[in-house]
Structures are given as C-alpha cells and as structure tokens.
LUMKOL-657556 format. One line per field, with one value per residue (C-alpha): residue number from 1; residue in one letter; x, y, z. Coordinates in Angstrom, 2 decimals. Layout:
N
voza: [NUM / ...]
torba: [a / ...]
X: [X / ...]
Y: [Y / ...]
Z: [Z / ...]
This chain:
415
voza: [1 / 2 / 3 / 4 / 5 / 6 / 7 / 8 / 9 / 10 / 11 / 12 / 13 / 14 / 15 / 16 / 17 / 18 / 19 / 20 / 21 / 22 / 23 / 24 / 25 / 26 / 27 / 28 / 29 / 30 / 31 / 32 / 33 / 34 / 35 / 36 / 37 / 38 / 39 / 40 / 41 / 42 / 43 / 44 / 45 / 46 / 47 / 48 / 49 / 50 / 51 / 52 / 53 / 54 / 55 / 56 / 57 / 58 / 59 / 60 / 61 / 62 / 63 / 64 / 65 / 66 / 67 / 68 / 69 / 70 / 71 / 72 / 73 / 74 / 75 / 76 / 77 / 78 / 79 / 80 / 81 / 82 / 83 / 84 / 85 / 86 / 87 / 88 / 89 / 90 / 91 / 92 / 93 / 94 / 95 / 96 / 97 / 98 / 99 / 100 / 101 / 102 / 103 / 104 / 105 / 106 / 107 / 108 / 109 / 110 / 111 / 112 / 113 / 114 / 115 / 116 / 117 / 118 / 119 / 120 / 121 / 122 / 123 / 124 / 125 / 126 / 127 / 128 / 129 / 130 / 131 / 132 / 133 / 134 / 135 / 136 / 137 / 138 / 139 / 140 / 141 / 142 / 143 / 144 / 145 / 146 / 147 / 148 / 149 / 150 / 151 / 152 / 153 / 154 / 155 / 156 / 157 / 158 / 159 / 160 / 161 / 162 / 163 / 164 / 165 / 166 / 167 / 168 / 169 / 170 / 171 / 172 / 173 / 174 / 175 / 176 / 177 / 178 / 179 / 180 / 181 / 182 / 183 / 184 / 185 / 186 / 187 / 188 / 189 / 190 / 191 / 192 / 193 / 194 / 195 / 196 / 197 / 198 / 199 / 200 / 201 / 202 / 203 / 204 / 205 / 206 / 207 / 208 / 209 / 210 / 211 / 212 / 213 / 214 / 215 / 216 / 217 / 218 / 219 / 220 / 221 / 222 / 223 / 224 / 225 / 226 / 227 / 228 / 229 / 230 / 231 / 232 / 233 / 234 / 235 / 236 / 237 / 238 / 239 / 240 / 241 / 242 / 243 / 244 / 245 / 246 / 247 / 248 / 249 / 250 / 251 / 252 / 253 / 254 / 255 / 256 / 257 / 258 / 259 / 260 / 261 / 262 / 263 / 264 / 265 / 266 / 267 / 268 / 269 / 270 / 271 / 272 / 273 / 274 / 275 / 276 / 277 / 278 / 279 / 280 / 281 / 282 / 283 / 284 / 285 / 286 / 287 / 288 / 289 / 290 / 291 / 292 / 293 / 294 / 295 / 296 / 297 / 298 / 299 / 300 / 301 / 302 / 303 / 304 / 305 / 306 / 307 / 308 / 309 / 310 / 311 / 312 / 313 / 314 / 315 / 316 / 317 / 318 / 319 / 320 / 321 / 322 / 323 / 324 / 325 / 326 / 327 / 328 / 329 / 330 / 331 / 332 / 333 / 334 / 335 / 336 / 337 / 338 / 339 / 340 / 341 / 342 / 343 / 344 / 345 / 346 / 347 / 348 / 349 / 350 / 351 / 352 / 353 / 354 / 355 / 356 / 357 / 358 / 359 / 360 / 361 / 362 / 363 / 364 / 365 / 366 / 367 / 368 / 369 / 370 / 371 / 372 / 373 / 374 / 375 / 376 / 377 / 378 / 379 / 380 / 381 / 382 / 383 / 384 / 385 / 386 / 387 / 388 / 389 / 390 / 391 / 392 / 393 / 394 / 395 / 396 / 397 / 398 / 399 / 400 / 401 / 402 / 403 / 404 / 405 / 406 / 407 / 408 / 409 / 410 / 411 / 412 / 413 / 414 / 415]
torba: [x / x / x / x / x / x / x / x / x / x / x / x / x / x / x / x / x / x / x / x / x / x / x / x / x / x / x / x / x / x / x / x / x / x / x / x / x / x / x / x / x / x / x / x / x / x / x / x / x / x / x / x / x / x / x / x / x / x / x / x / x / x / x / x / x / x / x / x / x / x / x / x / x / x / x / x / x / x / x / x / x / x / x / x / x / x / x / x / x / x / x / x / x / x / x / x / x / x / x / x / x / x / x / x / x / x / x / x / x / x / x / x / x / x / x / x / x / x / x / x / x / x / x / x / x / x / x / x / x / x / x / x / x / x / x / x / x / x / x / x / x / x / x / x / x / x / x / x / x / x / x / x / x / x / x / x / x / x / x / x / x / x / x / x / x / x / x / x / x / x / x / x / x / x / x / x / x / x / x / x / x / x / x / x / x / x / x / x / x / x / x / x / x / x / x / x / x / x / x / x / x / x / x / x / x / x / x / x / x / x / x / x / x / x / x / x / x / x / x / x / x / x / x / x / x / x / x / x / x / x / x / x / x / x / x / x / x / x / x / x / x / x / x / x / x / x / x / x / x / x / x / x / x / x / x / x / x / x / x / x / x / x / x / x / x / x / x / x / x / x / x / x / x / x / x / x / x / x / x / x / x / x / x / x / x / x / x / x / x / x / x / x / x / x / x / x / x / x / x / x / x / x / x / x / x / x / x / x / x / x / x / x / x / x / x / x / x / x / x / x / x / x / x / x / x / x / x / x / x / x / x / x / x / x / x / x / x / x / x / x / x / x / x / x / x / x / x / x / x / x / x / x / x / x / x / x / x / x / x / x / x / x / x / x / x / x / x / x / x / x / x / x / x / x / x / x / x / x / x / x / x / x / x / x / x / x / x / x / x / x / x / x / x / x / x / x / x / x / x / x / x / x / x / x / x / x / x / x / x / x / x / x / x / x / x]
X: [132.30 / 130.36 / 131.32 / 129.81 / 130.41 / 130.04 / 127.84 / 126.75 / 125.27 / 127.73 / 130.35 / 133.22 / 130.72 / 128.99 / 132.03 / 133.49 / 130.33 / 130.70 / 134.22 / 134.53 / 132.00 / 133.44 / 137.00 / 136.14 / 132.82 / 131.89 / 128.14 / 127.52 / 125.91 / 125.76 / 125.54 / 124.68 / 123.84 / 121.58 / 123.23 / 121.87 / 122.43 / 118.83 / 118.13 / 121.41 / 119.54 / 116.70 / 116.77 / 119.46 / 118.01 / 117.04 / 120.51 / 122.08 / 120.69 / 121.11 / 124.11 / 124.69 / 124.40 / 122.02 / 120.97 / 121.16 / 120.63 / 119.76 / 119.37 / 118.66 / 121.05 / 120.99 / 119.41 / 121.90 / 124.47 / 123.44 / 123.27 / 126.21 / 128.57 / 128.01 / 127.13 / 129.64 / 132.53 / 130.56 / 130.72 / 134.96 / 134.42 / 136.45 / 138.02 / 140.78 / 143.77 / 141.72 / 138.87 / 137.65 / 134.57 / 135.21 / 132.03 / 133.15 / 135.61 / 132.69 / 130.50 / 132.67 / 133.39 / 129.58 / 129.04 / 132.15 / 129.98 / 127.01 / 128.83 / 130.28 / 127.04 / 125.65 / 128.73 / 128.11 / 124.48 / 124.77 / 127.70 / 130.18 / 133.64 / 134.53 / 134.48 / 135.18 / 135.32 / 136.34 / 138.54 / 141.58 / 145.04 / 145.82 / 142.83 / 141.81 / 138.47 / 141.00 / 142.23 / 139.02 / 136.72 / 139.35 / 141.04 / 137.38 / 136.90 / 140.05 / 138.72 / 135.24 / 136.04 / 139.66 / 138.61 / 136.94 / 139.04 / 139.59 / 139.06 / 139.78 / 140.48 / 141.98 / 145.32 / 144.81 / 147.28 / 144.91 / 142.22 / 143.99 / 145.86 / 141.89 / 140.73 / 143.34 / 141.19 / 137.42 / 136.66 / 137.45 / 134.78 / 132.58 / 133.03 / 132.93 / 129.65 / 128.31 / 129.87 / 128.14 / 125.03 / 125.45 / 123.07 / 125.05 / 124.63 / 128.16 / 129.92 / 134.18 / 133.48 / 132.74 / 135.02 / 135.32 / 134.12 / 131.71 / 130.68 / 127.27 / 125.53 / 124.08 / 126.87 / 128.04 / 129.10 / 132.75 / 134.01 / 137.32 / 139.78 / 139.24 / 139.54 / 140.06 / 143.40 / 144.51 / 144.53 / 144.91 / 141.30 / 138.64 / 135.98 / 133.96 / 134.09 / 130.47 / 130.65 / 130.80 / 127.39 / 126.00 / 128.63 / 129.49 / 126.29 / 124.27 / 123.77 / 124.72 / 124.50 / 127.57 / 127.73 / 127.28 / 123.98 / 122.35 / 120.07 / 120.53 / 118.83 / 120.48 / 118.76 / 118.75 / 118.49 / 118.43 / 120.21 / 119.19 / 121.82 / 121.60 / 124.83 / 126.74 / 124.15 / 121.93 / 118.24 / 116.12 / 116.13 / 114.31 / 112.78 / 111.21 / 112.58 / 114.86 / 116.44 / 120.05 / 118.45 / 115.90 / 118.80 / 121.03 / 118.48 / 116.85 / 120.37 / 121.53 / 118.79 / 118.72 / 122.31 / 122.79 / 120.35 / 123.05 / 126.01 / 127.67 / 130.21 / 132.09 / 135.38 / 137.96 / 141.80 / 144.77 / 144.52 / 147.32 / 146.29 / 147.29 / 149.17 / 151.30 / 150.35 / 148.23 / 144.91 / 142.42 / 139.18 / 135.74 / 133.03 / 129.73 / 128.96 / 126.23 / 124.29 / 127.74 / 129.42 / 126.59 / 126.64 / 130.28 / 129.99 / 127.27 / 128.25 / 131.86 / 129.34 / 127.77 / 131.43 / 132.30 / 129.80 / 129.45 / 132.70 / 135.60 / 138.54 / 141.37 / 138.62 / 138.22 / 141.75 / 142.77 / 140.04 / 140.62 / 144.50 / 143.11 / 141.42 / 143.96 / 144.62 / 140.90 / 140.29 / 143.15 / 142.02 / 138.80 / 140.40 / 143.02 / 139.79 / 141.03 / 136.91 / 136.93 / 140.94 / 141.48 / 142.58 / 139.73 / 137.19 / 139.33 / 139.53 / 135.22 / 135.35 / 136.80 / 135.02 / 131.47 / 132.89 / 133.56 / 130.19 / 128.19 / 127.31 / 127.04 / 123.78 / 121.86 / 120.79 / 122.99 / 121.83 / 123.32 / 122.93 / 123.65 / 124.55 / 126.66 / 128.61 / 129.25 / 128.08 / 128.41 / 127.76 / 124.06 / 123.94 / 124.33 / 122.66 / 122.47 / 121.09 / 124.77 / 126.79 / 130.10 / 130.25 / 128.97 / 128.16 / 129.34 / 132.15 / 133.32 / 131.98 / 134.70 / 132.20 / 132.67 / 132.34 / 129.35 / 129.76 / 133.30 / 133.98 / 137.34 / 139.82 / 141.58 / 144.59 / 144.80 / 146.15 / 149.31 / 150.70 / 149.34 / 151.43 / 154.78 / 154.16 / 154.53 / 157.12 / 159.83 / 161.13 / 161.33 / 163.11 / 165.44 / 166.64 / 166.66 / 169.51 / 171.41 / 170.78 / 168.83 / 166.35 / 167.40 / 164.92 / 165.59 / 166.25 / 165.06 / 167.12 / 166.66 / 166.38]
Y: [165.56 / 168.21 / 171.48 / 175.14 / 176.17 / 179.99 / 179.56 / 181.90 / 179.00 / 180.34 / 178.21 / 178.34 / 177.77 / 175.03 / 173.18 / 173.26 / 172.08 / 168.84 / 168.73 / 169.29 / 166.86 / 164.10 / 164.67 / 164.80 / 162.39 / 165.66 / 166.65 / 169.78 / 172.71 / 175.65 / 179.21 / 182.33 / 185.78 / 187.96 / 191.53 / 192.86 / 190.82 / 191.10 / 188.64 / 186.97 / 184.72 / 183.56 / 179.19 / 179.05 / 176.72 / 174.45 / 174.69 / 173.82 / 170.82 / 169.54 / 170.43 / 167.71 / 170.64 / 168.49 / 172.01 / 175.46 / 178.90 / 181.93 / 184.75 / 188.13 / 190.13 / 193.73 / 195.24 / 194.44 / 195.18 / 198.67 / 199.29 / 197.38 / 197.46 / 200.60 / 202.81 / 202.76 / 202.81 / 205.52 / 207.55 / 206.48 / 208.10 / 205.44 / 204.98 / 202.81 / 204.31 / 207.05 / 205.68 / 202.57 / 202.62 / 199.18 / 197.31 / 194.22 / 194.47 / 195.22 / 192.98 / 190.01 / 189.83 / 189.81 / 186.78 / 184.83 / 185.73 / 184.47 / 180.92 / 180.43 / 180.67 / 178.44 / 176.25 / 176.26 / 175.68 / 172.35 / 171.22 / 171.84 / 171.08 / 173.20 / 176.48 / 176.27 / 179.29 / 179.77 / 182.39 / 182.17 / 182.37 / 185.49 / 187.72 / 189.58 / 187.68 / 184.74 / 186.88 / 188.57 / 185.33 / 183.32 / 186.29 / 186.72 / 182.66 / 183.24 / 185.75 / 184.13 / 180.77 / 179.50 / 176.04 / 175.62 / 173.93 / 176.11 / 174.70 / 176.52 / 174.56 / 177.29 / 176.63 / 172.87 / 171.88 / 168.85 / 171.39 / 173.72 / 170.53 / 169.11 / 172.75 / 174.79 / 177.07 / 177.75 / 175.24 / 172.11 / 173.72 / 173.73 / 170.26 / 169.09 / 170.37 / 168.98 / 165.52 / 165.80 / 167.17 / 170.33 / 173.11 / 176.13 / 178.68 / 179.28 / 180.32 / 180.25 / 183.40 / 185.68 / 188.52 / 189.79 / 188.38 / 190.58 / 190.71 / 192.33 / 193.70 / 196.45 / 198.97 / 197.96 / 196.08 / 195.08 / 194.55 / 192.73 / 190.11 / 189.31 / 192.01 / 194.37 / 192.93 / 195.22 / 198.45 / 200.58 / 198.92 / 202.47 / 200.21 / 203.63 / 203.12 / 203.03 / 199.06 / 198.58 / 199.79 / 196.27 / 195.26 / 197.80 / 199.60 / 197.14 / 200.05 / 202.87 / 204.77 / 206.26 / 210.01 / 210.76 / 208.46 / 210.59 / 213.16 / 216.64 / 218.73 / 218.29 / 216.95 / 217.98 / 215.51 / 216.33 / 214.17 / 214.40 / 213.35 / 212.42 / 211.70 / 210.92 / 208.47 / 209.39 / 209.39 / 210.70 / 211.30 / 214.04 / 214.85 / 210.84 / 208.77 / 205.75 / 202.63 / 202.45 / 199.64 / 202.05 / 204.51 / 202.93 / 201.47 / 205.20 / 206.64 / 203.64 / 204.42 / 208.31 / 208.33 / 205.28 / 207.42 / 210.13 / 208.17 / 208.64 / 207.04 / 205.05 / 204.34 / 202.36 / 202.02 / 199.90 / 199.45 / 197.45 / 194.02 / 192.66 / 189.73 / 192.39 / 192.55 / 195.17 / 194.77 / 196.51 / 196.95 / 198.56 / 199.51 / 201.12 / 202.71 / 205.35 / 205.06 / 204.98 / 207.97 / 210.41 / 208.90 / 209.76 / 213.31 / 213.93 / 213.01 / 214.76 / 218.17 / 217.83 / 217.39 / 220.20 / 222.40 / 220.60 / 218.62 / 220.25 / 221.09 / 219.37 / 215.91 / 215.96 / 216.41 / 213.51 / 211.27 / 211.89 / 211.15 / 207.82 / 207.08 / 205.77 / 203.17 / 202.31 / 201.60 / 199.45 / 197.25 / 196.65 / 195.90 / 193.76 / 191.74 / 193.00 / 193.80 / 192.21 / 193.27 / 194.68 / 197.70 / 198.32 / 198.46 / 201.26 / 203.24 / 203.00 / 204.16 / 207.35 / 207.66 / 207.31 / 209.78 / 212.52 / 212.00 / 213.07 / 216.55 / 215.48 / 216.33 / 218.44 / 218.42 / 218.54 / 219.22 / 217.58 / 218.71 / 215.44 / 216.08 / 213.98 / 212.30 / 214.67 / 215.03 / 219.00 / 220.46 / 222.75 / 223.55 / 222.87 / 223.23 / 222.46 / 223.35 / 222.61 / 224.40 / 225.39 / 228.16 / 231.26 / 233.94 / 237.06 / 235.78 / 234.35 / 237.82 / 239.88 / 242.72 / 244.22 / 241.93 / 243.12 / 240.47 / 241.37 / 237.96 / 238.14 / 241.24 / 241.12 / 243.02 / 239.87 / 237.80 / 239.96 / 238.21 / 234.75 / 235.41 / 236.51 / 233.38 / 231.17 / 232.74 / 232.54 / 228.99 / 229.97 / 233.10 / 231.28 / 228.62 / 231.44 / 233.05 / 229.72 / 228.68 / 226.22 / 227.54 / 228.43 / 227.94 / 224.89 / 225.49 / 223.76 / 222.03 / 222.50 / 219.82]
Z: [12.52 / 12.31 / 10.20 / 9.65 / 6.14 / 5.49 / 2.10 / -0.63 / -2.70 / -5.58 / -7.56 / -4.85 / -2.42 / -4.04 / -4.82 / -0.99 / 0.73 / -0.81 / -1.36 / 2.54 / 3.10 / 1.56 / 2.54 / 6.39 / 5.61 / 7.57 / 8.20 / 6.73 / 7.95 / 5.28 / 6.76 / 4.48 / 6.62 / 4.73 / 4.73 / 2.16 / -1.25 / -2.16 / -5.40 / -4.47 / -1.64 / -3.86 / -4.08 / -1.44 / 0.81 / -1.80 / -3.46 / -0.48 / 0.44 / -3.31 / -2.88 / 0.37 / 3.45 / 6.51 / 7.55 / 5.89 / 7.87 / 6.16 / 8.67 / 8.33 / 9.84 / 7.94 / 10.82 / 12.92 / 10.58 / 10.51 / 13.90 / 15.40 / 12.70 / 10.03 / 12.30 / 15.32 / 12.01 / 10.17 / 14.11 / 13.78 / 9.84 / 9.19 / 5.67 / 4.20 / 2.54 / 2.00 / -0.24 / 0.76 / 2.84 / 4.30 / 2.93 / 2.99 / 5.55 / 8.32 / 7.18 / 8.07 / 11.98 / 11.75 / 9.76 / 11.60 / 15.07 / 13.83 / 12.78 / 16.28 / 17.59 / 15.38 / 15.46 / 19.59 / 18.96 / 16.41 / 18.35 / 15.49 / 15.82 / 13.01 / 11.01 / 7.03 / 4.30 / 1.22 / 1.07 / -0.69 / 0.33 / -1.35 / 0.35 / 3.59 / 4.21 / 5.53 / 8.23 / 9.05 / 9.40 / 11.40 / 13.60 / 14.71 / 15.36 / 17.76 / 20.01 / 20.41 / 19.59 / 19.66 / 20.09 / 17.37 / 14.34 / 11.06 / 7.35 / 4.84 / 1.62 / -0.70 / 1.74 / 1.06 / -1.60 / -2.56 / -3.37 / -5.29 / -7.07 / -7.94 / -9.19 / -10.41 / -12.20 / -12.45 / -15.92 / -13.07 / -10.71 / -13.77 / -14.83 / -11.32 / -10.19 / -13.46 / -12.67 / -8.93 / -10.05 / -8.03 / -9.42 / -10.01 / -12.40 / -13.67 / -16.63 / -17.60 / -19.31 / -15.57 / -16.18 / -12.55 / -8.82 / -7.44 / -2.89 / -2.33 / 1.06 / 2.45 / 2.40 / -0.68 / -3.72 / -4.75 / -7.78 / -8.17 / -10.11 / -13.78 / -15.92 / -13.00 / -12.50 / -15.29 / -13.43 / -16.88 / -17.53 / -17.17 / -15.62 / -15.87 / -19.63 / -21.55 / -22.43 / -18.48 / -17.27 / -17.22 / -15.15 / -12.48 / -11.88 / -9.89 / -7.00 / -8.77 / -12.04 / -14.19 / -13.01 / -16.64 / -16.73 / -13.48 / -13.69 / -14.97 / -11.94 / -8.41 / -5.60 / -1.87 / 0.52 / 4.73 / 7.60 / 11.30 / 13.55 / 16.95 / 19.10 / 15.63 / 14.53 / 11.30 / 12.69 / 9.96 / 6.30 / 5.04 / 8.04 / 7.62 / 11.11 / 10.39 / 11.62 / 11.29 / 8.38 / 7.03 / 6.28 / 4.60 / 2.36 / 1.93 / 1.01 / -1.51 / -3.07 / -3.86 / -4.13 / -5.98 / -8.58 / -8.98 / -8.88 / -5.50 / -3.82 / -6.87 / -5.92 / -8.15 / -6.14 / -6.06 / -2.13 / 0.00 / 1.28 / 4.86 / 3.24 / 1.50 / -1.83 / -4.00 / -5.52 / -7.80 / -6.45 / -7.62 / -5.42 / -5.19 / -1.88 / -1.87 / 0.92 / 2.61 / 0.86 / 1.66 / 5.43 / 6.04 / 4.26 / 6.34 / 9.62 / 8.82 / 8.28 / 11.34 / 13.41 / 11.60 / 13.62 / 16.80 / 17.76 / 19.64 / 18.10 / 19.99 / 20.31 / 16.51 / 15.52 / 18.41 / 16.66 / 13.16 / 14.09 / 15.43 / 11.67 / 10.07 / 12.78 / 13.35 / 9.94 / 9.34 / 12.41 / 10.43 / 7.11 / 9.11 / 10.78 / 14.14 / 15.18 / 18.26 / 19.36 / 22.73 / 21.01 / 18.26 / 21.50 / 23.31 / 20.33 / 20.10 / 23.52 / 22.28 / 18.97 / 21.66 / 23.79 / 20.71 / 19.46 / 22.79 / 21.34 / 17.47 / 16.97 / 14.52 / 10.64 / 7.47 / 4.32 / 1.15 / -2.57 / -5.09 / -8.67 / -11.35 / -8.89 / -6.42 / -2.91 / -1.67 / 2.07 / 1.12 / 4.82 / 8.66 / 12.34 / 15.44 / 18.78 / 20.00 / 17.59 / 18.77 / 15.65 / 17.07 / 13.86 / 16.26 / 17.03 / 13.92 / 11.77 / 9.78 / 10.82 / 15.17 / 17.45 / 19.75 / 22.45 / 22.20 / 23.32 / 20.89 / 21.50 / 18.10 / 19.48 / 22.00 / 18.61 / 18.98 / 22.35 / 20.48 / 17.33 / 19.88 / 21.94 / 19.02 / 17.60 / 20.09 / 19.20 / 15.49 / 16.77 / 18.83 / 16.31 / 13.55 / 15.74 / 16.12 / 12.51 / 13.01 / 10.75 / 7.20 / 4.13 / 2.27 / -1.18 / -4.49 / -6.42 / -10.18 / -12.65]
C-alpha cells in the first residue's frame, strides 16, 4: 500500500510517517509544499527519509499560491468573522491538490494528515480530496483511538522518536503551536488557550513576532508606501512591477517593519467550538486595505454593496474548506465580474500599527470632484432641488404606516 503523507518534518509529523508506516506496513511517501515557511524547510528531505518516507517532495508552490489562491480571495476582500485574513485556511485546498496529483502520479491508494480531531485543517484537506479525488482512501490518525491511546500527550511523542531514532528537534516545554506561509503566521494552543493571556505583552516578542514587530517596537516616522492595481489585482509596489509572489513578499516585509496586520480573536470553528488564535498578516492587511481604497473610487455602488453582502458567505466557504464547492466558484464569478474596472493607485501611510488611506486614483474613477463639490455645480449634472421628489418618494411608506400606527418610536427601558 502505498500512502501520501502531508509532512512538515516536525514532531507530529515525524511521529505519523512511521507510525502509519508500520501500522499499514505502508510505503511512505512524505509531501511538504513550500508556501512560504522559509528556514522551516531546511534538512527536510534528509529528515524524512531517516525518518522511513521511500520518497519525499518538497515543491515550491508560493508562486502559485499568490496568484491562484491570495489573490482571487484578496479580489472577494474576504475576511473571517471580521478579522481573520484566512492564512491558513487558503493555503490548504492548495496543498490537498498538490497530494492528489502526486497520489495519482505514485499510484497511491491513500491520503494521510495529521490534523486533529478538534480542528478545521481536517475538513479542509479531506473536503478537497472529495471533490478531486473521492477514491482515494483517507488516514488520519488523530481520529484513530489506537493513536491517541499510544500518545496521549506530546512527552510519548518525545520518548518515542527517541526510541525510533527519528531526528526531531522537540522540546515538552513548546508553549504554543505555531503554522507559517506566505500570507501568514498563526499562533495557537498552549498558553494561548487562556484567552485573558495579552500575548502583546513585552516578555512575548520572542515568540509572536516572527513576521512582525510590536507596534510599540516600529519606527517613530511613518512610511508611505504606493499600490498599482489592475482589474483588482495588486501589480506594482512603489511604482516597482510585481508578481502576485513578489508582492506579498515586498509588503510582509515593509509592513511587517511597522507592525501591521496583528490580529489576536476567539474565532468560531466549523466543528462548533471556539478557539484563540494569534496571527501575523502584513503583507495581507495592507493588501486588503488597499484594494478596499481602490473599490472605493472605482466600483459601482449597487455591485459593491451585492459583493460585500456575499463576504461573509465567501469567506466562511474558505474557512469551512469548501474551495473547490460548486458554490465557492459561482460566487468568484461575481467577485471577477466586480473587479473589471478596479484599476488605479492607492497610496498607504504605515505608522505604529496602523494602516491609513494617504490617497487614491484612477483613470476610471466613478467620483467626479464637480459633482460631488459643496461649492455650484458647473456641469450641473445634479439639480439639488431634484433631492426634494427623492426625499417624498421615500417617505410615503413611513407616512403610510405612521397613519396606521405602525410606526411608533420604541422606547428605552431604564435600568
């Protein structure tokens, strides 16, 4: 039997490609997709196959990442619950693709991960194996009572990978998990699980600043960076053309210098419970500030209220692991079709923390100056008087269920 392990060369990791191996006296084939976890990937081939994997691939995939998965959701301006920029959630219909073709490729009967039972990465890596693959056989020892019964906590990983040999560089003292890539970094479990914990506190900058400073630790003098859009997609950075890749990587950068995009939240999990969760996104948080500027100007108003009404749903299909659902592609089609005029350059001032519009164009701007002015109108394109009828119009109904009483003022009650 022949099984594709999704593989980070980490403890959990470790521990399940030869646990899997010798409970299915499977061959193993160890997959980790580079996204983005820079040092993270250094020794993994070498680990791996210490470790019992017959074949590891380590593919570079944060090109394509960019382009076919952050920047069609950063077009949606998709968020979760209204702070979570989906970093991990986006990244993993990607990786479960890329198994099923390697799966198809080796012959592979099966897929295996290590999720746990508790999390969303379950759904997400195995509702994606059923729309491209639902042939292929799912492992996923965390579910396996034999598994949980022969490591019940993270001291019998430990000692197991010491009794195997495995070379892992673990301790029982790891106060949080952590889940890196290009978009962002995670933080979660651990001491996190104490959501009174300030994980902004001083003591904490070793541990949840790996892309991104304390807004108190950034600069003192603002900096102003420029976007060119193009059809909703960022295209240059300070005037500097980009890849979708070359973007993210240039924004991480200067805003992970002041501090952007640091988001702690108690968010809701598919399976139904809540969970504490840290994350670093500022690449990502200047890209969706951005791109909501340039809407601003460009988009119309009934197609951006009809989209951003769609948000909510869109971005719980990607945190569900819905990717590749029927009904996640129709709603692309209309995010595509909104961002046909989306075009033009924002400007974006960075200080402490903060990310603040510093200016807008476009050759396709919908705002017209003469128009808009408090000053006469000279294309007198808008008759103010004409707002009379407009106000009477909408009125009526109120009118009419005022007479029937159908429309009294609700009243406060006092404590």
């Amino acid at each position: 039997m022949k099984i594709v392990l999704a593989y980070s060369g980490g403890l959990d990791t470790s521990v399940l490609l030869s646990w899997i191996k010798e409970r299915y006296n499977a061959e193993m084939i160890a997959f980790c997709a580079n996204i983005g976890q820079a040092e993270e990937l250094r020794g993994l081939a070498t680990k791996a196959r210490k470790t019992g994997a017959a074949k590891i691939y380590i593919d570079d995939l944060q090109a394509e990442f960019a382009r076919d998965f952050i920047f069609p959701m950063i077009r949606a301006g998709a968020i979760y619950e209204g702070q979570y920029f989906l970093g991990t959630s986006i990244a993993r219909p990607l990786i479960a693709r890329r198994m099923v073709e390697i799966a198809r490729q080796e012959k592979a009967q099966a897929l295996a991960h290590g999720a746990t039972g508790k999390g969303n990465d379950q759904v997400r890596f195995e509702l994606t194996a059923a729309a491209l693959a639902p042939d292929l056989a799912i492992i996923a020892p965390w579910r396996d009572e034999r598994f949980r019964r022969d490591f019940p906590g993270r001291a019998e990983m430990i000692a197991y990978c010491a009794k195997k040999k495995i070379p892992v560089q673990a301790s029982a003292k790891k106060p949080f998990s952590s889940d890196r890539n290009l978009l962002h970094i995670s933080y979660e479990a651990g001491v996190l699980e104490d959501p009174w914990l300030d994980a902004s506190a001083p003591q904490y900058r070793g541990w949840f600043t790996t892309l991104s400073v304390f807004p108190e630790d950034a600069p003192n003098k603002p900096e102003f960076v420029t976007l060119d859009f193009v059809k909703g997609d960022c295209v240059a950075v300070n005037g500097r053309k980009l890849s979708p890749l070359g973007v993210m990587q240039t924004l991480n950068r200067i805003g992970g210098k002041h501090g952007v995009g640091r988001v702690d939240m108690v968010e809701n999990r598919f399976v139904g419970m809540k969970s504490r969760g840290v994350y670093e996104t500022p690449g990502g948080a200047i890209l969706q500030f951005a791109h909501r500027q340039m809407e601003s100007l460009t988009m119309d108003r009934e197609v951006m209220h009809q989209r951003d009404a769609l948000i909510p749903k869109y971005a719980q299909l990607i945190y569900n692991g819905f990717w590749y659902a029927p009904e996640r592609l129709a709603l692309q089609a209309y995010v595509e079709a909104s961002q046909q005029n989306v075009t033009g350059t924002v400007r974006v001032k960075l200080y402490k923390g903060n990310i603040m519009a510093a200016g807008r164009k476009s050759p396709v701007s919908l705002y017209n100056p003469h128009i808009a002015t408090m000053e006469a109108d000279p294309t007198q394109a808008y008759n103010q008087d004409d707002a009379t009828g407009f106000i009477r119009l909408n009125a009526l109904r109120l009118k009419v269920a005022a007479k029937v009483g159908k429309n009294k003022p609700s009243r406060v009650r006092s404590a």
